[in-house]
PDB file of N, CA, C, O and CB in Angstrom:
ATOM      1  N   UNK A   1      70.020 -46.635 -62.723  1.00  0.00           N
ATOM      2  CA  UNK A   1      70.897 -47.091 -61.685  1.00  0.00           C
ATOM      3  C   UNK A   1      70.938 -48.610 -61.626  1.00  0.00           C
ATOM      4  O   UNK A   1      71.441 -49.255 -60.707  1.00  0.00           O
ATOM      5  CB  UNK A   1      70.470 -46.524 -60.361  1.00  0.00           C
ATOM      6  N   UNK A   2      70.363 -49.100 -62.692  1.00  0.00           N
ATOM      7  CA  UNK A   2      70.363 -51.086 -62.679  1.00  0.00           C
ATOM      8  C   UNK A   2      70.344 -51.075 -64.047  1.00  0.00           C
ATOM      9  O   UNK A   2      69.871 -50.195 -64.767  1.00  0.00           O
ATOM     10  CB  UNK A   2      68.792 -52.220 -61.910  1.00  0.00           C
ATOM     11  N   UNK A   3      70.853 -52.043 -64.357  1.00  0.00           N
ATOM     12  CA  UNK A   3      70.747 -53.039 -65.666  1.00  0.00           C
ATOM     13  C   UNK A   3      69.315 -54.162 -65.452  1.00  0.00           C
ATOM     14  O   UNK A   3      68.863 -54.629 -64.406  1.00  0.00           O
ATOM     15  CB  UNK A   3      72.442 -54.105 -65.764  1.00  0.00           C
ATOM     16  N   UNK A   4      68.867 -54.346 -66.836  1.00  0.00           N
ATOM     17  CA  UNK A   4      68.272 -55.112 -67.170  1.00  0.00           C
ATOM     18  C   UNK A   4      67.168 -55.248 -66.205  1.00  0.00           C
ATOM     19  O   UNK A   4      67.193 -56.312 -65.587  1.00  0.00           O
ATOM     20  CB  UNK A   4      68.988 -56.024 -67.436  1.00  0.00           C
ATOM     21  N   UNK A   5      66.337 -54.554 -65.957  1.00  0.00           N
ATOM     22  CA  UNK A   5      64.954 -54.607 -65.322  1.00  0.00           C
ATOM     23  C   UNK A   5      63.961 -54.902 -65.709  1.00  0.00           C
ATOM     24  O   UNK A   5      63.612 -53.988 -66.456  1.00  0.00           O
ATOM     25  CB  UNK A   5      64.585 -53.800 -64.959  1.00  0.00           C
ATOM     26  N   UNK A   6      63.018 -55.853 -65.673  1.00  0.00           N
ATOM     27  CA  UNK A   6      61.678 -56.257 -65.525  1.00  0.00           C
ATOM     28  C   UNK A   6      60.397 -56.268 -65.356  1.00  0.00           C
ATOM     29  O   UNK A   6      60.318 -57.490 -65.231  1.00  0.00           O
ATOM     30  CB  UNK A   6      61.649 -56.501 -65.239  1.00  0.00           C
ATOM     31  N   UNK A   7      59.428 -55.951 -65.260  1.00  0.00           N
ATOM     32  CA  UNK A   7      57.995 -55.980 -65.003  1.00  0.00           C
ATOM     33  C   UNK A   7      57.477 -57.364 -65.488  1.00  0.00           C
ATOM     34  O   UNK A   7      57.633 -57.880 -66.594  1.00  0.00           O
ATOM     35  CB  UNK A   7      57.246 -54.765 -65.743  1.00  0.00           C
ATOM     36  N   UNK A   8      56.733 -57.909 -64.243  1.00  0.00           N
ATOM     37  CA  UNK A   8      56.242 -59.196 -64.456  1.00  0.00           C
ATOM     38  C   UNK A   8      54.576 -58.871 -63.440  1.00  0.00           C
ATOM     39  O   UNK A   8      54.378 -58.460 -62.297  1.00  0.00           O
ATOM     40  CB  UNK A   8      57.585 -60.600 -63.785  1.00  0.00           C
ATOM     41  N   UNK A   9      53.550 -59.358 -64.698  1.00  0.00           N
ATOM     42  CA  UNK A   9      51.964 -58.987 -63.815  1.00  0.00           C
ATOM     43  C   UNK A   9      51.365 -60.378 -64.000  1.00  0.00           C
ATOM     44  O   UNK A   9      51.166 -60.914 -65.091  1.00  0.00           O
ATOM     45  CB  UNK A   9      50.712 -57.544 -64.627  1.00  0.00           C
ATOM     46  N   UNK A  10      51.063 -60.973 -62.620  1.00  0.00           N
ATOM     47  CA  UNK A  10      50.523 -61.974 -62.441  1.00  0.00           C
ATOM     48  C   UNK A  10      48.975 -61.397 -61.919  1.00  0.00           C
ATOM     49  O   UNK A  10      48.767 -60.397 -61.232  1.00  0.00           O
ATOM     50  CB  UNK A  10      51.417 -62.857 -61.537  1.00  0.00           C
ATOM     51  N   UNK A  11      48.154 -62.185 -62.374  1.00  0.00           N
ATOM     52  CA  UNK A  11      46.975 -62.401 -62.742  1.00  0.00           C
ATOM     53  C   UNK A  11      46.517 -63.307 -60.931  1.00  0.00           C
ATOM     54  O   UNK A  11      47.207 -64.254 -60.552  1.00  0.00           O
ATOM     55  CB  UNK A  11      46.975 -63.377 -64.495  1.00  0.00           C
ATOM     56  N   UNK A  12      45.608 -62.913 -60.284  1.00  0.00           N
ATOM     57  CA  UNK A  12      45.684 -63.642 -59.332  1.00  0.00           C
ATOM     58  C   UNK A  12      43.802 -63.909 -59.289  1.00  0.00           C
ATOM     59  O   UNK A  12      43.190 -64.335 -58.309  1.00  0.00           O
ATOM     60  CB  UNK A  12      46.614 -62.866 -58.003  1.00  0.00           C
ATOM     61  N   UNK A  13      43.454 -63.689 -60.049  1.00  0.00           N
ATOM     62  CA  UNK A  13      41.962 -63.955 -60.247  1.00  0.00           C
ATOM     63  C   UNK A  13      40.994 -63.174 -61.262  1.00  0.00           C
ATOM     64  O   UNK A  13      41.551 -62.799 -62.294  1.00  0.00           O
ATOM     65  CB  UNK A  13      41.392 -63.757 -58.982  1.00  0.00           C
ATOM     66  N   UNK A  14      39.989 -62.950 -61.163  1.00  0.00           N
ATOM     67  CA  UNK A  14      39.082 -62.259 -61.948  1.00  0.00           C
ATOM     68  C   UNK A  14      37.831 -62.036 -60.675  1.00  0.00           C
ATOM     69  O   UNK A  14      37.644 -62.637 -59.618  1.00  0.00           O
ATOM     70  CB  UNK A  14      38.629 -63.231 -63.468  1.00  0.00           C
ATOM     71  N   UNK A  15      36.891 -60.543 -61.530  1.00  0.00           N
ATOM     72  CA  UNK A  15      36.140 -60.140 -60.414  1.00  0.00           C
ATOM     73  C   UNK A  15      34.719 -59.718 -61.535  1.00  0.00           C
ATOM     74  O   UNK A  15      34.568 -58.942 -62.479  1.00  0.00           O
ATOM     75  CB  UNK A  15      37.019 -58.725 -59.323  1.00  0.00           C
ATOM     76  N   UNK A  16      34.034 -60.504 -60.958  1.00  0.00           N
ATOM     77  CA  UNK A  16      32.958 -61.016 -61.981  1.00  0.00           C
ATOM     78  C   UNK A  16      31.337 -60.090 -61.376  1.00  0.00           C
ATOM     79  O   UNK A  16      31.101 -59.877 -60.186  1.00  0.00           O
ATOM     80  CB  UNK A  16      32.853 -63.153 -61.826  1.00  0.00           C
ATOM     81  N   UNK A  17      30.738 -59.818 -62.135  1.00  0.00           N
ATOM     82  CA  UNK A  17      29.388 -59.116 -62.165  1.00  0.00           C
ATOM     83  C   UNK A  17      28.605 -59.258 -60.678  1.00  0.00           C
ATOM     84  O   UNK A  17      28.169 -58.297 -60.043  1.00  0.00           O
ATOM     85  CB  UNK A  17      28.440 -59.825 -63.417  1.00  0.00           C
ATOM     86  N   UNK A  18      28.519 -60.771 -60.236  1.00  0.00           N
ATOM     87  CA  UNK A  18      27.663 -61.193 -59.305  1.00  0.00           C
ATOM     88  C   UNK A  18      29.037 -60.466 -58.024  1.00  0.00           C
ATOM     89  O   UNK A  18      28.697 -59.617 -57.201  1.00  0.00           O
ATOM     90  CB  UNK A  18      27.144 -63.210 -59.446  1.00  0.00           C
ATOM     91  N   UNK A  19      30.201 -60.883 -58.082  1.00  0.00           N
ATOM     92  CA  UNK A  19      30.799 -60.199 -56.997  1.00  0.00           C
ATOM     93  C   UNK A  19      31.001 -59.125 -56.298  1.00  0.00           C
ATOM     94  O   UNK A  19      31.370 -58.996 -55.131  1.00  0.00           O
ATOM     95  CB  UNK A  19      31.431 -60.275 -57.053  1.00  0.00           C
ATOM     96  N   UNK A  20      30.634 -58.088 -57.382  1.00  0.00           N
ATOM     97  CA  UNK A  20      30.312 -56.553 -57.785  1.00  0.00           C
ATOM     98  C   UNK A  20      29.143 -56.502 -56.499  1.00  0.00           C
ATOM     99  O   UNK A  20      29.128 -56.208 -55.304  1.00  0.00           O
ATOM    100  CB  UNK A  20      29.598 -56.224 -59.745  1.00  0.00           C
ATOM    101  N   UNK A  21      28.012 -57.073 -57.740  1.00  0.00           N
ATOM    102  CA  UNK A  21      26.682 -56.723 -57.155  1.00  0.00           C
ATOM    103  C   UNK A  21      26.340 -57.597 -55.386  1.00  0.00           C
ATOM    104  O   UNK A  21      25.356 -57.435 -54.664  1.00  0.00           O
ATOM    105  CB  UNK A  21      25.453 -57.308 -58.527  1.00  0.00           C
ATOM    106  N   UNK A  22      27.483 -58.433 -55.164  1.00  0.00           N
ATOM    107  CA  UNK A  22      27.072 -58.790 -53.869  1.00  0.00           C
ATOM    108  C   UNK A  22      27.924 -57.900 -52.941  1.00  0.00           C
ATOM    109  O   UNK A  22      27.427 -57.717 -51.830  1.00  0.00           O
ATOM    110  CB  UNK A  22      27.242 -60.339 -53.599  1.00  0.00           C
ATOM    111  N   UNK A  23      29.193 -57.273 -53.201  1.00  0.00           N
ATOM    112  CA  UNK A  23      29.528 -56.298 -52.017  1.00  0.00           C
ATOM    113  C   UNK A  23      28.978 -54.999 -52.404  1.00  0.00           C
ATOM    114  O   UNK A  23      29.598 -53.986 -52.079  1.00  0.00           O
ATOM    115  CB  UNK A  23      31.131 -56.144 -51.701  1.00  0.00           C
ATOM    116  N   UNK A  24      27.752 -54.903 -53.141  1.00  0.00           N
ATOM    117  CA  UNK A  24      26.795 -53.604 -52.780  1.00  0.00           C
ATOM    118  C   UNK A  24      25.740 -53.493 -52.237  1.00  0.00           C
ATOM    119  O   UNK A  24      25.162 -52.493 -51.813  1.00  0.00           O
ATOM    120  CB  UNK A  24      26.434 -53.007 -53.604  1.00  0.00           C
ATOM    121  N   UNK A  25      25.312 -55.141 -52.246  1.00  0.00           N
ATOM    122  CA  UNK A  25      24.354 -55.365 -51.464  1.00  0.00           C
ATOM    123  C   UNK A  25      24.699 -55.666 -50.147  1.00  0.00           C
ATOM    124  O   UNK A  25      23.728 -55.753 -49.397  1.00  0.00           O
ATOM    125  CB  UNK A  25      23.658 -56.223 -51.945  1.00  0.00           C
ATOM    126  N   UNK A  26      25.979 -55.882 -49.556  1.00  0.00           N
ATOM    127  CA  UNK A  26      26.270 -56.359 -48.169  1.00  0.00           C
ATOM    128  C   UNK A  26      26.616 -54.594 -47.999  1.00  0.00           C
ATOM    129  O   UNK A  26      25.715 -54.143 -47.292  1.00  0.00           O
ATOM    130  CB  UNK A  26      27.723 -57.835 -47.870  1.00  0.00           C
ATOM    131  N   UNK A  27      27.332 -53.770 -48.292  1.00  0.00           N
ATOM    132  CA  UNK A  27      27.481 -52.428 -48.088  1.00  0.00           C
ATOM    133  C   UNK A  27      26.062 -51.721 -47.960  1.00  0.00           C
ATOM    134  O   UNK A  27      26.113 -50.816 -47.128  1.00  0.00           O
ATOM    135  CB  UNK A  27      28.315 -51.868 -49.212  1.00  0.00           C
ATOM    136  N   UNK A  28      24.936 -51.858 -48.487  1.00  0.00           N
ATOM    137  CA  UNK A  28      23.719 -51.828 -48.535  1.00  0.00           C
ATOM    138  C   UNK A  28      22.893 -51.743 -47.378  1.00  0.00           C
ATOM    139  O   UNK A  28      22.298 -50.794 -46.867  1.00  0.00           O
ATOM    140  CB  UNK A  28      23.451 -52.701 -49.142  1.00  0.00           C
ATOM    141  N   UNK A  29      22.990 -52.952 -47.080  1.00  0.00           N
ATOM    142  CA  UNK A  29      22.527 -53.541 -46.091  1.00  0.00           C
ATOM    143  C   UNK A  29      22.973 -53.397 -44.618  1.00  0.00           C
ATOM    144  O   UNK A  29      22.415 -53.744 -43.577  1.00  0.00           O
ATOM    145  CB  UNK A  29      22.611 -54.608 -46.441  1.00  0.00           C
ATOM    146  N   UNK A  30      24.246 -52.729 -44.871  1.00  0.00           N
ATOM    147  CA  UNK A  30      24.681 -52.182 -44.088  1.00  0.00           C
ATOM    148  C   UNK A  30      24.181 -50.558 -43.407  1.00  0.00           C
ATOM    149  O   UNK A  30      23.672 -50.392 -42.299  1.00  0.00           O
ATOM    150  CB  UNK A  30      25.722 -52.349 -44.582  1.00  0.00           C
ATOM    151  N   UNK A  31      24.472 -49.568 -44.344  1.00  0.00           N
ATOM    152  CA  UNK A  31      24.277 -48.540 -44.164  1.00  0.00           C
ATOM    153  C   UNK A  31      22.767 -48.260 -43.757  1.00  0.00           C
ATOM    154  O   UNK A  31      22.242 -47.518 -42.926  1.00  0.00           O
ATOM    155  CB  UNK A  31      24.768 -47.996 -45.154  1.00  0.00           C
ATOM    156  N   UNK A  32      22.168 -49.402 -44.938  1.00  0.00           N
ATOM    157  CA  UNK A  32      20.536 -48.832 -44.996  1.00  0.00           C
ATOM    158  C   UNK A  32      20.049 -49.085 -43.374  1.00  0.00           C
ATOM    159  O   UNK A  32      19.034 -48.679 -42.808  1.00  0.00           O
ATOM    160  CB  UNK A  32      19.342 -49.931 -46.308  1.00  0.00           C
ATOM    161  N   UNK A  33      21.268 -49.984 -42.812  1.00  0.00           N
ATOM    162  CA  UNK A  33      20.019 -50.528 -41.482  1.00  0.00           C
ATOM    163  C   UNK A  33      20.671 -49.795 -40.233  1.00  0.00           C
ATOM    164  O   UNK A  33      20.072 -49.828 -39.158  1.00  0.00           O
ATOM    165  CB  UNK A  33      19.920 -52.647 -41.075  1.00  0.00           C
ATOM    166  N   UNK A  34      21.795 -49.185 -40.342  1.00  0.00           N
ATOM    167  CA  UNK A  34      22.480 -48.348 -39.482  1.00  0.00           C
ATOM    168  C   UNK A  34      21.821 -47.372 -39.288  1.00  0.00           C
ATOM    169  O   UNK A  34      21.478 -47.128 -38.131  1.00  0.00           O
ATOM    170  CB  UNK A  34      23.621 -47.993 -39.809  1.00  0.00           C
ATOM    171  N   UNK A  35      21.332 -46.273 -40.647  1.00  0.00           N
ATOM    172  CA  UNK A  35      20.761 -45.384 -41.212  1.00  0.00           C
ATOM    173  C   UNK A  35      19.270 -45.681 -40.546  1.00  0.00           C
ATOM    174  O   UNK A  35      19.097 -45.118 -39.465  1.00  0.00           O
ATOM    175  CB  UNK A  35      20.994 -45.431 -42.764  1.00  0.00           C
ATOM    176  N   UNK A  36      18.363 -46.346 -40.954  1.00  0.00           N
ATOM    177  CA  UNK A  36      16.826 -46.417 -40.789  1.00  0.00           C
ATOM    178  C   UNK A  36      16.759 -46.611 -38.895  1.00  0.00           C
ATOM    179  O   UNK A  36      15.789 -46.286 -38.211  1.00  0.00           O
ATOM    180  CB  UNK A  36      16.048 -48.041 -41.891  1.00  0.00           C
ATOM    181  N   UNK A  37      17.781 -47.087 -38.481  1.00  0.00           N
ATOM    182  CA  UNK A  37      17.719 -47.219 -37.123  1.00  0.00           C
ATOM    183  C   UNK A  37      17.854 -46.188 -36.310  1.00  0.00           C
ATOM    184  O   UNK A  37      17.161 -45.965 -35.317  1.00  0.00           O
ATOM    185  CB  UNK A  37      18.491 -47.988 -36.765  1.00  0.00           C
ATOM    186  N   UNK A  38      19.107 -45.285 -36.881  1.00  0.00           N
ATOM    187  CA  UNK A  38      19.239 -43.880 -36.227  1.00  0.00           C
ATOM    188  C   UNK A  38      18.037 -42.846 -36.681  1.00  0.00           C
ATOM    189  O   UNK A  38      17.857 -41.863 -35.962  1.00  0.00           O
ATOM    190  CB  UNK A  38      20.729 -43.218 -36.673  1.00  0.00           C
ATOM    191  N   UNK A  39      17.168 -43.037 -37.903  1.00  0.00           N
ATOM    192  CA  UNK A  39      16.141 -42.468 -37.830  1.00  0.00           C
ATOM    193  C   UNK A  39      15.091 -42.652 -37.181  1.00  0.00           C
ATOM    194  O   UNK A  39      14.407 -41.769 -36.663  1.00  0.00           O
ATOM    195  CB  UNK A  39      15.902 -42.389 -38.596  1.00  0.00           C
ATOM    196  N   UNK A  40      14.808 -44.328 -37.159  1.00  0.00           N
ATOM    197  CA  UNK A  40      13.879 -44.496 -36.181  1.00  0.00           C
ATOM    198  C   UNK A  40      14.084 -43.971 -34.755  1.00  0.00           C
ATOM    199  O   UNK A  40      13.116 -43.537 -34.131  1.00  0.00           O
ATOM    200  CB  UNK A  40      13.680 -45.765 -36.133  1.00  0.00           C
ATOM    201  N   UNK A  41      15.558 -44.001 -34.112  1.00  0.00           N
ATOM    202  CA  UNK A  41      15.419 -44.010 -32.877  1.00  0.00           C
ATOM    203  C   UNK A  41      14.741 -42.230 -32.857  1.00  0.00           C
ATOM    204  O   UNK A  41      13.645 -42.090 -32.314  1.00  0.00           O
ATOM    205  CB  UNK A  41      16.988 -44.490 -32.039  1.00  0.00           C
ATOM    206  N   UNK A  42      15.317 -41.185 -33.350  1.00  0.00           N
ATOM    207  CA  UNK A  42      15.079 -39.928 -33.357  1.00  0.00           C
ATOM    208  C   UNK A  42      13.894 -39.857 -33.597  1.00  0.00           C
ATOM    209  O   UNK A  42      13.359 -39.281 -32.650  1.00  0.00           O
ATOM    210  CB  UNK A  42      15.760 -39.224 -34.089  1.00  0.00           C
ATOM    211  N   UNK A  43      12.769 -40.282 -34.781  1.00  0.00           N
ATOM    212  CA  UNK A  43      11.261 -40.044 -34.686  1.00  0.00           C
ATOM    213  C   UNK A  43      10.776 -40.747 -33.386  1.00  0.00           C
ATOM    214  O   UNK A  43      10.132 -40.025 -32.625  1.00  0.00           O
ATOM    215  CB  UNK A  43      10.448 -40.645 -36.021  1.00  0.00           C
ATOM    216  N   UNK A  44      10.958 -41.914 -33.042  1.00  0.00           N
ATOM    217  CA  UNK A  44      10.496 -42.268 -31.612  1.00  0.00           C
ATOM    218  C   UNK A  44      10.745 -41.272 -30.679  1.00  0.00           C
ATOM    219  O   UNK A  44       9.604 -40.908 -30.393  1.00  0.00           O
ATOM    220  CB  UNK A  44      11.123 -43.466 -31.087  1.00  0.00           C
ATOM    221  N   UNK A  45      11.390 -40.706 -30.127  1.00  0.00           N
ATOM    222  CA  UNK A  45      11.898 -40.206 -29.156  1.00  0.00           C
ATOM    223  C   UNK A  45      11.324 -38.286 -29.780  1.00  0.00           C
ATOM    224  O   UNK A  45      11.451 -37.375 -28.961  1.00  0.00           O
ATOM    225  CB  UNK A  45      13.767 -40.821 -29.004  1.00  0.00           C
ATOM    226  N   UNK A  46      10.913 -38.056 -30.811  1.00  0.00           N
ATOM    227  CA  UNK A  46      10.393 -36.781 -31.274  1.00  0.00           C
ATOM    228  C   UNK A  46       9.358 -36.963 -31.138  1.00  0.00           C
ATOM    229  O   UNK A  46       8.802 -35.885 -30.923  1.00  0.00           O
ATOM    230  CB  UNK A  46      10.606 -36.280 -32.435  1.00  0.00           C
ATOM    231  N   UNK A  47       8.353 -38.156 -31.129  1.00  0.00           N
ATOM    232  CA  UNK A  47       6.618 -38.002 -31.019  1.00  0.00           C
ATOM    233  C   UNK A  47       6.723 -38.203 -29.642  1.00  0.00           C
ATOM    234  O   UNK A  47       5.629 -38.180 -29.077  1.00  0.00           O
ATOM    235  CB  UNK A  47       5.439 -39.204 -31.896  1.00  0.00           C
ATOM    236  N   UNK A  48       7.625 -38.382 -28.970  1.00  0.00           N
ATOM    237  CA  UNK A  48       6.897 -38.427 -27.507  1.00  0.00           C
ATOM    238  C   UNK A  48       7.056 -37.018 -26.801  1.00  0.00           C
ATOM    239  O   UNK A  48       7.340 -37.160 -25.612  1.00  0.00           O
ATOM    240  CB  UNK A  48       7.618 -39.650 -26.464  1.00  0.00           C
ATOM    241  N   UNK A  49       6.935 -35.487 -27.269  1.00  0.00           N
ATOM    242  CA  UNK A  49       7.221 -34.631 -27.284  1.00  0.00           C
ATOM    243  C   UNK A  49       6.428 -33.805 -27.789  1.00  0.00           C
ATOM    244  O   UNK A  49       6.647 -32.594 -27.740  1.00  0.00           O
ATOM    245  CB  UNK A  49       8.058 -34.681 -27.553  1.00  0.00           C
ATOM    246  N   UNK A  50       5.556 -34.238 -28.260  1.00  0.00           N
ATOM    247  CA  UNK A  50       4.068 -34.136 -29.696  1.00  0.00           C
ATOM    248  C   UNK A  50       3.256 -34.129 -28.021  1.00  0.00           C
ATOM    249  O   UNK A  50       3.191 -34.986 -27.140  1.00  0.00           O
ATOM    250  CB  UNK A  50       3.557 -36.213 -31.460  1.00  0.00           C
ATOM    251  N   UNK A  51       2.608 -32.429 -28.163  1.00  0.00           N
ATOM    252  CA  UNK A  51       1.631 -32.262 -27.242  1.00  0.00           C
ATOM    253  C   UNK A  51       0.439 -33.352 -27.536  1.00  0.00           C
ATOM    254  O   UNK A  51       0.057 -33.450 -28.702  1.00  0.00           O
ATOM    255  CB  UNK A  51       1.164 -30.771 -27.298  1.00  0.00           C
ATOM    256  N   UNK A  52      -0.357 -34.438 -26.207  1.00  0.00           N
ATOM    257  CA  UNK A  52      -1.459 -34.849 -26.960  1.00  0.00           C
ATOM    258  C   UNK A  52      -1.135 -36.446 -27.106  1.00  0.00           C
ATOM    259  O   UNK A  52      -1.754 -37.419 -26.675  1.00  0.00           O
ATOM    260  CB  UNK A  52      -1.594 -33.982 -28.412  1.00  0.00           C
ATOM    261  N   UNK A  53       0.172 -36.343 -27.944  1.00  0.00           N
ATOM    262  CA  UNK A  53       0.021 -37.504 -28.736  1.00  0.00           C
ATOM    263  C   UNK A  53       1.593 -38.410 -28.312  1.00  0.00           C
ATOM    264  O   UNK A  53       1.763 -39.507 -28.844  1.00  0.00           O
ATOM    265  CB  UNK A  53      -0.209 -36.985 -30.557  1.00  0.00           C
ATOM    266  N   UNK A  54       2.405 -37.991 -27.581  1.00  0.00           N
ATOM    267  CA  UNK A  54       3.557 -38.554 -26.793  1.00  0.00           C
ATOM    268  C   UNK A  54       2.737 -39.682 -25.681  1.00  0.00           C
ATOM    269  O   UNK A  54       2.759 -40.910 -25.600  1.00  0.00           O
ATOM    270  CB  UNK A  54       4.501 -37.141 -25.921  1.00  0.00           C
ATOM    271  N   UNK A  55       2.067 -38.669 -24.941  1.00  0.00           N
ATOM    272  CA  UNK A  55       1.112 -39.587 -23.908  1.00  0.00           C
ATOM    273  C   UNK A  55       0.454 -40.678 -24.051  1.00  0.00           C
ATOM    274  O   UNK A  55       0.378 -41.467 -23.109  1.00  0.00           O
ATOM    275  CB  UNK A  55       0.192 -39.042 -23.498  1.00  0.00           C
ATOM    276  N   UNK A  56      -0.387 -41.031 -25.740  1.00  0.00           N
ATOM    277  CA  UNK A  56      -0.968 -41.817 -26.137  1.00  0.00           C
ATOM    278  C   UNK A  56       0.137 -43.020 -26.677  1.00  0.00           C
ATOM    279  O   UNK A  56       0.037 -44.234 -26.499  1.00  0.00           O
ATOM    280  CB  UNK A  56      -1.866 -41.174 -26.984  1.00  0.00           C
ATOM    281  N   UNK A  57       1.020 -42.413 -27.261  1.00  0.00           N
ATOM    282  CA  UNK A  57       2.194 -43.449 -27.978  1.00  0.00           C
ATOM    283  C   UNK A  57       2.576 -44.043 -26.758  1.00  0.00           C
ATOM    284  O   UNK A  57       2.497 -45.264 -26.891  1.00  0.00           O
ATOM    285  CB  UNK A  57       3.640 -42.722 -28.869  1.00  0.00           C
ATOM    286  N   UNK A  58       3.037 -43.659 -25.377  1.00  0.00           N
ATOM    287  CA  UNK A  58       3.832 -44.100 -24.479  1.00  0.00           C
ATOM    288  C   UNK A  58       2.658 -45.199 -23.437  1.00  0.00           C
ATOM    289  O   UNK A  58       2.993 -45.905 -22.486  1.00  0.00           O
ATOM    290  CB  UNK A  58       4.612 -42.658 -23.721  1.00  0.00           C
ATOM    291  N   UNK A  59       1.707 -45.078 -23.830  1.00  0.00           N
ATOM    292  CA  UNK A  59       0.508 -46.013 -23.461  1.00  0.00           C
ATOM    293  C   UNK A  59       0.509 -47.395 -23.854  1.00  0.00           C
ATOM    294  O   UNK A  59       0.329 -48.390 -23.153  1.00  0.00           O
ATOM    295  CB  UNK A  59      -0.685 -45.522 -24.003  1.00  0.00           C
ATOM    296  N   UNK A  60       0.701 -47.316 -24.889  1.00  0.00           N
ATOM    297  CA  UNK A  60       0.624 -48.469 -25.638  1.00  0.00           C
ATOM    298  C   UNK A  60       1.745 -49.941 -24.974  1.00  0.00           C
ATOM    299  O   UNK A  60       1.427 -51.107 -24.744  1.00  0.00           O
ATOM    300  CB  UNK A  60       1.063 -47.869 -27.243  1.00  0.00           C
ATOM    301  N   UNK A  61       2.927 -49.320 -24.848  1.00  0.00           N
ATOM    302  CA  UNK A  61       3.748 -50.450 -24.359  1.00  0.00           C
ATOM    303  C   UNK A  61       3.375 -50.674 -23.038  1.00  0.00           C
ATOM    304  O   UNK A  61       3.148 -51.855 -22.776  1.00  0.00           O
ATOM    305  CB  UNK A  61       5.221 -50.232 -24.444  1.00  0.00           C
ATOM    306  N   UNK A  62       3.209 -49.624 -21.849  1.00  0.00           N
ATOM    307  CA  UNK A  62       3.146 -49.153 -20.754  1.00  0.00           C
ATOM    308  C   UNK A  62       1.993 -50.134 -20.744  1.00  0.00           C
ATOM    309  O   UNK A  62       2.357 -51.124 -20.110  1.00  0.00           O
ATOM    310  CB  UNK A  62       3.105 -47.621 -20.489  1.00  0.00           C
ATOM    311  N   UNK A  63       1.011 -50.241 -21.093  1.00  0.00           N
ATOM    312  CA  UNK A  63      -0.541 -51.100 -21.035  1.00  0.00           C
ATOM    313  C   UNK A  63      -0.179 -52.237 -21.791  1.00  0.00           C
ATOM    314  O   UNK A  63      -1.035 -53.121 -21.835  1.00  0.00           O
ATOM    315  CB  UNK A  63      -2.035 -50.301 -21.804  1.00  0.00           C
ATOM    316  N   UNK A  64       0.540 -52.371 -22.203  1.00  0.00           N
ATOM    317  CA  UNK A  64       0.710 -53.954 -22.696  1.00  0.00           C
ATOM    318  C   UNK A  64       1.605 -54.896 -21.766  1.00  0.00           C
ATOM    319  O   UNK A  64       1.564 -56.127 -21.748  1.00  0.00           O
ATOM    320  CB  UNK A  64       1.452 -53.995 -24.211  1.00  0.00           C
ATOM    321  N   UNK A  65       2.444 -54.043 -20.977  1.00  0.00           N
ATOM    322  CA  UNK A  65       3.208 -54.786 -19.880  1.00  0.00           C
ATOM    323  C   UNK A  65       2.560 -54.952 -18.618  1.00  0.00           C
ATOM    324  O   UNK A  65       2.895 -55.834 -17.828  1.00  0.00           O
ATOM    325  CB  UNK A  65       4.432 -54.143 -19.586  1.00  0.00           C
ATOM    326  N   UNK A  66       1.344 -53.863 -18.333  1.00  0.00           N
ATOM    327  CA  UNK A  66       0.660 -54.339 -17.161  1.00  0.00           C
ATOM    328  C   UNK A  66      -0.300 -55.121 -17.460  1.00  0.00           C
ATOM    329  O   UNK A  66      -0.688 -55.755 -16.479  1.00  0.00           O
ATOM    330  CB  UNK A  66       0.174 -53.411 -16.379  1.00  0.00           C
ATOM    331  N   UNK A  67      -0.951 -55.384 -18.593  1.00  0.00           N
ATOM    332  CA  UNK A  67      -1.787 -56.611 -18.910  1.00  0.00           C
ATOM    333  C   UNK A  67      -1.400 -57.784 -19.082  1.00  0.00           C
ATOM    334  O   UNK A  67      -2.157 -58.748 -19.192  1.00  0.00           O
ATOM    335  CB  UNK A  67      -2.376 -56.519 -19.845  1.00  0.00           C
ATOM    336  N   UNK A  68       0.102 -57.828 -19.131  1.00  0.00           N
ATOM    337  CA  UNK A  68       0.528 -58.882 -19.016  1.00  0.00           C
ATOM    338  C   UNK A  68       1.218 -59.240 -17.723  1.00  0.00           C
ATOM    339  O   UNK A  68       1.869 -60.280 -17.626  1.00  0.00           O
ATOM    340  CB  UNK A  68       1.167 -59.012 -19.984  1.00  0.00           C
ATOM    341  N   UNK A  69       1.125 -58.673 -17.063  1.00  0.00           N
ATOM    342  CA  UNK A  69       1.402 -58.821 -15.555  1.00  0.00           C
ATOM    343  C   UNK A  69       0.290 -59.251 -14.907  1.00  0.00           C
ATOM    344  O   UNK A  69       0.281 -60.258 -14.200  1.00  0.00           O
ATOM    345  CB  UNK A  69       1.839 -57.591 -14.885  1.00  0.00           C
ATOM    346  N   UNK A  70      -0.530 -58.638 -15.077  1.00  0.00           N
ATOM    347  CA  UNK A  70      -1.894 -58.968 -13.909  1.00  0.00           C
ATOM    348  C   UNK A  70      -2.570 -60.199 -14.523  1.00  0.00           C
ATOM    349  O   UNK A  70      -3.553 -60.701 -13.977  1.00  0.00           O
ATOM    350  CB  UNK A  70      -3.261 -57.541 -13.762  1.00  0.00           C
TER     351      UNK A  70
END
């Protein structure tokens, strides 16, 4: 439906080894700390539920804020 058509590919940079390996490490660093955080929060909040041993974990901060109060 046209005459005389074209394709023209301009080149608008290059994407080099280190560029690669730095948006896998910022993607990385991402997930890994999203990830390790939502695990941490869930094991925290699962040992304090641990017959015994919830009571002892929840001591620790609990006695470190009244020793530093008094």
């Amino acid at each position: 439906m046209g005459r005389n058509f074209q394709s023209e590919t301009r080149i608008a940079g290059f994407i080099t080894k280190r560029d690669v390996i730095l948006g896998g490490l910022r993607t990385g660093a991402i997930f890994g700390s999203l990830f390790g955080s939502l695990l941490s929060l869930l094991t925290g909040v699962g040992v304090l539920f641990i017959p015994f041993v919830g009571p002892i974990v929840a001591a620790g901060p609990i006695g470190a804020v009244l020793r530093r109060s008094c």
